[in-house]
N, C-alpha and C positions, 0 to 999 in steps of 0.2 A: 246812411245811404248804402245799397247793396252795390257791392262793383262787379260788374258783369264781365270782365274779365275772368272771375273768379269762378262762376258756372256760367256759360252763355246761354244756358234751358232756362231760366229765373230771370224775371226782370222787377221791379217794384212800380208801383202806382198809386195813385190817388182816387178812394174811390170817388164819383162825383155827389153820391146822396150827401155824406158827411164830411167828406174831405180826410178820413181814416187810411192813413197808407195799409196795402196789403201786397200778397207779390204773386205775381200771374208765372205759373210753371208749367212748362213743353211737356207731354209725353206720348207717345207712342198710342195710336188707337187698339192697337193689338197688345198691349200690355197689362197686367193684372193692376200695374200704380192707382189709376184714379177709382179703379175699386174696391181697391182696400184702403185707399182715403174717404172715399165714401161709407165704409163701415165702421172705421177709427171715428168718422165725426158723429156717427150715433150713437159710438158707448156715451154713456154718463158713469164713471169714474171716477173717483177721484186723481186716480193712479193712472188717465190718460194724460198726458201733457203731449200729445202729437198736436198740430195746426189745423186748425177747423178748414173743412173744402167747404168753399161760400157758394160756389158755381163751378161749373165745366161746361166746355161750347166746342167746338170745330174751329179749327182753325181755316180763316175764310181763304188763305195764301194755299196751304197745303192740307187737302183731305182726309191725308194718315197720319194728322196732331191732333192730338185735343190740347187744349189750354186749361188750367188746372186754375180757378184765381181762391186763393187761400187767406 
């Protein structure tokens, strides 16, 4: 288990289709982060080992997050 003390922008989850933990990460909507995870999860490398980005949404609490779930 992730302890969130440790970064409080990450937290882990369960996804519900399979029950497969992943971890949902904060960042900034004015930030390049979820764009450049979003082009990291298209290489096909083998030489990539970054975290695949499964989604990204708004965060429904504050409109200048997105949630990153990896």
């Amino acid at each position: 288990m992730f302890n969130c003390l440790q970064n409080p922008y990450i937290m882990d989850a369960k996804r519900r289709s399979d029950g497969e933990w992943v971890a949902i990460k904060q960042c900034h909507r004015r930030s390049n982060e979820l764009n450049i995870a979003r082009y990291l999860t298209t290489l096909k490398d083998d030489k990539n080992h970054c975290v695949p980005l499964l989604d990204a949404f708004a965060d429904p609490l504050n409109p200048s997050v997105m949630l990153m779930v990896m």
